[in-house]
N, CA and C atoms as an extended XYZ file, in Angstrom:
249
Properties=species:S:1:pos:R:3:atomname:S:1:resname:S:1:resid:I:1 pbc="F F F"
N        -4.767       -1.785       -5.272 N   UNK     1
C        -5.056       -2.882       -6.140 CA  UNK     1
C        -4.831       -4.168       -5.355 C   UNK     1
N        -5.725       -5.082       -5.260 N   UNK     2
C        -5.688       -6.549       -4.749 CA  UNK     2
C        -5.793       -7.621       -5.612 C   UNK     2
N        -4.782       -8.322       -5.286 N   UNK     3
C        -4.305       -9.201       -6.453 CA  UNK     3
C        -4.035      -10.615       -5.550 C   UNK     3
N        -4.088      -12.071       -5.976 N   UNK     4
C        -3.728      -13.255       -5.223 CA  UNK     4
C        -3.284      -13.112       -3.496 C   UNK     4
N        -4.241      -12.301       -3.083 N   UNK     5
C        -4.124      -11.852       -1.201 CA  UNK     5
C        -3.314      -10.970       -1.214 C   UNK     5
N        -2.773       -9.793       -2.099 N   UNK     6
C        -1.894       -9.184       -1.698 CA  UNK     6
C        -2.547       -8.169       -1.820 C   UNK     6
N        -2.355       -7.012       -1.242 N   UNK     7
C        -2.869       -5.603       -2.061 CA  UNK     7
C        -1.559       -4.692       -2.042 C   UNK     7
N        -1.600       -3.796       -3.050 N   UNK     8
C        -0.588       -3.107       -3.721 CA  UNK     8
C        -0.862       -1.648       -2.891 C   UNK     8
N         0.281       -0.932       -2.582 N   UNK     9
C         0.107        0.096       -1.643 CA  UNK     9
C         1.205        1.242       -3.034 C   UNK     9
N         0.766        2.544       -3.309 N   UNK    10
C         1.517        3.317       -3.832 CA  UNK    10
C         1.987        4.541       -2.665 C   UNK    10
N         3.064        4.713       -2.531 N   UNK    11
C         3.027        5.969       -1.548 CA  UNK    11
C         4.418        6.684       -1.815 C   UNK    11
N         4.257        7.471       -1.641 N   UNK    12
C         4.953        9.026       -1.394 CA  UNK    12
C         6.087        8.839       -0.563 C   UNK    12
N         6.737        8.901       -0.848 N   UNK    13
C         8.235        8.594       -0.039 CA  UNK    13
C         9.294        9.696        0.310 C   UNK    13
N         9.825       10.790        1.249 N   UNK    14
C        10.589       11.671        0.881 CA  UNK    14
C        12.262       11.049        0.495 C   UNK    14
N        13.163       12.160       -0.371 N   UNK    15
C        13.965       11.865       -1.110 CA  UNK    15
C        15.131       11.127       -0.001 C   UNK    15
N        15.262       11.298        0.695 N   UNK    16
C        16.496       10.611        2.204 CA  UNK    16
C        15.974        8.854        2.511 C   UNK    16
N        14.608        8.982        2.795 N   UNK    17
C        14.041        7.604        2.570 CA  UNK    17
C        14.257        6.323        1.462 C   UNK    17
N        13.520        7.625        0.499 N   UNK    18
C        13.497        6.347       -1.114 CA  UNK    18
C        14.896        5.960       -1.271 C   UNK    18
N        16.113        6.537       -1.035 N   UNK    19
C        17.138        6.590       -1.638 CA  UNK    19
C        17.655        5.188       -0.827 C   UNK    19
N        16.693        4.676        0.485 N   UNK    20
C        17.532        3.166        1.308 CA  UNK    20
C        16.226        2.190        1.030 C   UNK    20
N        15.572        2.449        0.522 N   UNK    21
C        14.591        1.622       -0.133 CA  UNK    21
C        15.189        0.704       -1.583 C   UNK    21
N        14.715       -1.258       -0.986 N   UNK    22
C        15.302       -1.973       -2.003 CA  UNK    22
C        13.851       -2.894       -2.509 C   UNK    22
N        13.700       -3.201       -3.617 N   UNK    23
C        13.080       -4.479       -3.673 CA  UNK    23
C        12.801       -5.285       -2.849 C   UNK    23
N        11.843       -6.006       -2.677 N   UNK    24
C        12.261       -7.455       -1.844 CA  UNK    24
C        12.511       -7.215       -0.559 C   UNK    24
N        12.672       -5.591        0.125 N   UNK    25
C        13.361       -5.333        1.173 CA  UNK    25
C        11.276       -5.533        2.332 C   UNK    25
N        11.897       -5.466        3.300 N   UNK    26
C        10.095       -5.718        4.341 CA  UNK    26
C        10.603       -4.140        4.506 C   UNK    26
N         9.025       -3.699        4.584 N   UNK    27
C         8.472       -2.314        5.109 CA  UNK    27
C         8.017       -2.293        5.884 C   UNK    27
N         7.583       -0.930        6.456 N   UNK    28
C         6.347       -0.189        7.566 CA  UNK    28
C         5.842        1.041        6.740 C   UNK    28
N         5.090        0.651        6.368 N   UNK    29
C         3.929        1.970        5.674 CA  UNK    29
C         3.041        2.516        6.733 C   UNK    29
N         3.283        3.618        6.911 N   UNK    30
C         1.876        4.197        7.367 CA  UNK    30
C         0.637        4.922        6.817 C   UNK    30
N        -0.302        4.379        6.928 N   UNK    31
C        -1.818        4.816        6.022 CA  UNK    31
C        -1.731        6.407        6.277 C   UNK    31
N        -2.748        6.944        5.924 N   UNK    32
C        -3.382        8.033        5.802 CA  UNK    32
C        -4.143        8.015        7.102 C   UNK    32
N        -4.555        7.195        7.661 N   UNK    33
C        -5.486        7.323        9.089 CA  UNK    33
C        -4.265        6.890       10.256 C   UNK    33
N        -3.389        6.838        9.942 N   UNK    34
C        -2.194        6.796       10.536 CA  UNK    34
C        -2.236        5.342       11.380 C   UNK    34
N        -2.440        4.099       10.890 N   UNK    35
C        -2.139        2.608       11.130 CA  UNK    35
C        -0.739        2.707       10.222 C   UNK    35
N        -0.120        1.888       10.547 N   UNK    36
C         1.326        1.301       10.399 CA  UNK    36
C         0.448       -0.402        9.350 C   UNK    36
N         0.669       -0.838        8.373 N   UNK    37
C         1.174       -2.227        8.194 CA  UNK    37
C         2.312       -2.318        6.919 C   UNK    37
N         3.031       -3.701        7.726 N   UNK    38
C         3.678       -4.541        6.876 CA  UNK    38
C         3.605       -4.551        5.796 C   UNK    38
N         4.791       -4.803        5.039 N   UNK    39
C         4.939       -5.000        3.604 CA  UNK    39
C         5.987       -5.306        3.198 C   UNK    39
N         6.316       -5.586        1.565 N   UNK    40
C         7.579       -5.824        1.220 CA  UNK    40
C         7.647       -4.668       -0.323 C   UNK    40
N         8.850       -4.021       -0.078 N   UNK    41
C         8.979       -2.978       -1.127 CA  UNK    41
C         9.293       -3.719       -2.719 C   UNK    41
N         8.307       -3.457       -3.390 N   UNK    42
C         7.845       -3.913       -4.922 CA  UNK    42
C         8.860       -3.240       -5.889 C   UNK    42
N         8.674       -1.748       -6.016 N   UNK    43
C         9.032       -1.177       -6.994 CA  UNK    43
C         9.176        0.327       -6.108 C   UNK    43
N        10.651        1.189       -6.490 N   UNK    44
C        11.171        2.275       -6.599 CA  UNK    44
C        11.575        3.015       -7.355 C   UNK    44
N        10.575        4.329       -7.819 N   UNK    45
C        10.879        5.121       -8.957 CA  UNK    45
C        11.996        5.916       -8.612 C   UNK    45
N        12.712        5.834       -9.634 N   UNK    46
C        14.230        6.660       -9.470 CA  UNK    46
C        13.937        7.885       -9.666 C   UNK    46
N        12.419        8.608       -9.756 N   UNK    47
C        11.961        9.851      -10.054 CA  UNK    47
C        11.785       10.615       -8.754 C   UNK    47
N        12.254       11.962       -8.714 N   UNK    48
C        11.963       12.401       -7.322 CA  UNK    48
C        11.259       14.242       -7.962 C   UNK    48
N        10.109       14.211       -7.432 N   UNK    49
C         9.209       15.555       -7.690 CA  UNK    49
C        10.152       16.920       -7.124 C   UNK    49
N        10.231       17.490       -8.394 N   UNK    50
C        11.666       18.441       -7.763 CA  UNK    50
C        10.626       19.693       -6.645 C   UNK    50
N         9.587       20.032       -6.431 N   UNK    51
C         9.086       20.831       -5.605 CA  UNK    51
C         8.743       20.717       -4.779 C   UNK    51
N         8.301       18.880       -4.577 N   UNK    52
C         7.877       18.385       -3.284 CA  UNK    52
C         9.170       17.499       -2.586 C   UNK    52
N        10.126       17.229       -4.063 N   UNK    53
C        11.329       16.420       -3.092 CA  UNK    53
C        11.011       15.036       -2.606 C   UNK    53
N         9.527       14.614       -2.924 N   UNK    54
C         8.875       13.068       -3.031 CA  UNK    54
C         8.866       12.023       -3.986 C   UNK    54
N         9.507       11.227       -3.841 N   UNK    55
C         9.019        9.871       -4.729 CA  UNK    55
C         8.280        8.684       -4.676 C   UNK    55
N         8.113        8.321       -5.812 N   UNK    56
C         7.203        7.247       -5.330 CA  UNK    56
C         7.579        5.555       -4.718 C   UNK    56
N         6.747        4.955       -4.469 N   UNK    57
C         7.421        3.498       -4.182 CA  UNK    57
C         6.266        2.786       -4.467 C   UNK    57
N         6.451        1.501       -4.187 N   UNK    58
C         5.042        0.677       -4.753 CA  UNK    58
C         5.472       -0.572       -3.441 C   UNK    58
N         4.403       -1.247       -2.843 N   UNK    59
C         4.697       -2.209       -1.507 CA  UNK    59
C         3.709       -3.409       -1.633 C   UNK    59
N         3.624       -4.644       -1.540 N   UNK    60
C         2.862       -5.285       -1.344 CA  UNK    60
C         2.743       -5.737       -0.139 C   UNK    60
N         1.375       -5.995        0.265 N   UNK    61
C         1.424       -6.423        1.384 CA  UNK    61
C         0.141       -6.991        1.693 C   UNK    61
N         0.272       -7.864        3.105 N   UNK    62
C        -1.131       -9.185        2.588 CA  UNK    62
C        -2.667       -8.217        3.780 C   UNK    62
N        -2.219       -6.792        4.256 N   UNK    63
C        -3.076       -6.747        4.605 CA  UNK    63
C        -4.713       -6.455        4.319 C   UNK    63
N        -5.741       -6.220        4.617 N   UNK    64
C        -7.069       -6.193        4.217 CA  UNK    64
C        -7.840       -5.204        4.420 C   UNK    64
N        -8.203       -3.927        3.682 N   UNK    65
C        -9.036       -3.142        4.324 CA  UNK    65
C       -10.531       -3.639        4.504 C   UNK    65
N       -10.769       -2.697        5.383 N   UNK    66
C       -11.773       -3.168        6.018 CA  UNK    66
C       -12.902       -2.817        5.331 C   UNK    66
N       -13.398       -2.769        3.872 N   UNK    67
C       -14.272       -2.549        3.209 CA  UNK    67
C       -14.224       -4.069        2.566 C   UNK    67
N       -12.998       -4.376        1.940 N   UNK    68
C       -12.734       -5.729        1.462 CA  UNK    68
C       -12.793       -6.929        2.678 C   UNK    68
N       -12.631       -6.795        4.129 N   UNK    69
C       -12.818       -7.644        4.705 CA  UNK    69
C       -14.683       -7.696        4.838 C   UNK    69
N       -14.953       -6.685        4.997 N   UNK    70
C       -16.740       -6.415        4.965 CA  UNK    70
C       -17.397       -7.299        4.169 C   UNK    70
N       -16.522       -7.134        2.521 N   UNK    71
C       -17.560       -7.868        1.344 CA  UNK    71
C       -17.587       -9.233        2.057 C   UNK    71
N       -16.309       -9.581        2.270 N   UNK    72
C       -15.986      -11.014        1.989 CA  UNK    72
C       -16.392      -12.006        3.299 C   UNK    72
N       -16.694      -11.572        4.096 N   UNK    73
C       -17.893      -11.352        5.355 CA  UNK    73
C       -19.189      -11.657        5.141 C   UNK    73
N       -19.430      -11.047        4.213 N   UNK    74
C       -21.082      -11.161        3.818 CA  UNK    74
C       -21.805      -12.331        3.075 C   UNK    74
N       -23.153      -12.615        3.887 N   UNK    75
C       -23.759      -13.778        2.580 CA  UNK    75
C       -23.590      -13.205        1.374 C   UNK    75
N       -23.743      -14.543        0.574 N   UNK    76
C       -23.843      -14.320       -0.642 CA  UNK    76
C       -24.670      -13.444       -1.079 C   UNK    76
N       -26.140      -13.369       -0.564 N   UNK    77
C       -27.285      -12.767       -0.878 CA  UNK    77
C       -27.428      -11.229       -0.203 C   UNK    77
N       -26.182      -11.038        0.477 N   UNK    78
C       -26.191       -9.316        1.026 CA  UNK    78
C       -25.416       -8.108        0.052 C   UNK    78
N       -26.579       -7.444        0.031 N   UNK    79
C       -26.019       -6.260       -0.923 CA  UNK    79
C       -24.455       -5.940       -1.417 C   UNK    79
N       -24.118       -5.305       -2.125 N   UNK    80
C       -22.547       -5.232       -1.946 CA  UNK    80
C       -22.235       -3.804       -1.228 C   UNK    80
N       -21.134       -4.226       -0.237 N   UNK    81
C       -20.889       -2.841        0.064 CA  UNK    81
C       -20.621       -1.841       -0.353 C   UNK    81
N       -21.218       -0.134        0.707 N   UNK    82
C       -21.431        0.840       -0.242 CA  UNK    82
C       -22.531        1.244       -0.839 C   UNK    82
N       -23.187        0.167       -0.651 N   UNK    83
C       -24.473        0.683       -1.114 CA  UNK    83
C       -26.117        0.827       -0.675 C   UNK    83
């Protein structure tokens, strides 16, 4: 979710991790394509998935994927991306 330059990151956290995770605290997330960015930790669910032993966290952070840097790139008059 992208909101006033920020976009909202949800991720999977194992239980040893989440447990030194604060608010307000700066992060290192790593994507799914395995880039690293910046952030600052939003929100920590005190919930931990008893089979996977994962919880969640929530991060904001000002970076841009590169689908959203694409649109915002484009004339006005170029298709929207994706399509």
């Amino acid at each position: 979710m992208a909101r006033d330059g920020l976009v909202e990151l949800d991720a999977e956290v194992g239980e040893a991790q989440l447990s030194s995770l604060r608010p307000g605290q700066a992060a290192m997330v790593t994507l799914p394509d395995g880039r690293a960015v910046s952030g600052t930790v939003r929100m920590v669910s005190p919930r931990i998935d008893a089979t996977s032993r994962l919880g969640k966290a929530r991060f904001d952070s000002r970076w841009i994927p590169a689908c959203a840097r694409a649109a915002s790139d484009a004339p006005p008059s170029a298709p929207p991306v994706g399509r």
